[in-house]
N, C-alpha and C positions, 0 to 999 in steps of 0.2 A: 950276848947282844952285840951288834955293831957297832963302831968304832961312831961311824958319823950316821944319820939318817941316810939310808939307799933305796928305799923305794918310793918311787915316783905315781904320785895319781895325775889323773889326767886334769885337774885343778889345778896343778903347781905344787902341791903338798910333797914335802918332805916327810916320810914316815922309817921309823926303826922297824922292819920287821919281823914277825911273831914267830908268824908260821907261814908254811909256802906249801900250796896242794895243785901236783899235778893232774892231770886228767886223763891219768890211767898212761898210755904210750899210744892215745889213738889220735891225738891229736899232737905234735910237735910243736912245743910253745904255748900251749895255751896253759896257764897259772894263774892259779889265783893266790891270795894270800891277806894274811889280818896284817895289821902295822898298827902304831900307837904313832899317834902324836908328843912330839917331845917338851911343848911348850905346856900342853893339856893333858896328857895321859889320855887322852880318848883314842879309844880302839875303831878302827876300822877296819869293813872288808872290801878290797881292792880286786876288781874283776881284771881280766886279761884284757888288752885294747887290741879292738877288732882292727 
């Protein structure tokens, strides 16, 4: 796990993340990925910002 919360939603949310799923090599950039909240332990999934 990371040290501080590093992923960013587009809310402001600080999240630890889980896992990180690219989109093959057809798109450069595009990631998604799950994070937890550190205050809640609620998991989220985090789309790529268009």
């Amino acid at each position: 796990m990371e040290a501080v919360p590093a992923l960013q939603t587009s809310d402001d949310r600080s999240l630890y993340r889980l896992t990180q799923n690219r989109h093959g090599n057809l798109v450069p950039g595009l990631e998604r990925s799950f994070g937890v909240e550190p205050e809640t332990g609620t998991v989220r999934y985090v789309l790529p910002q268009s």
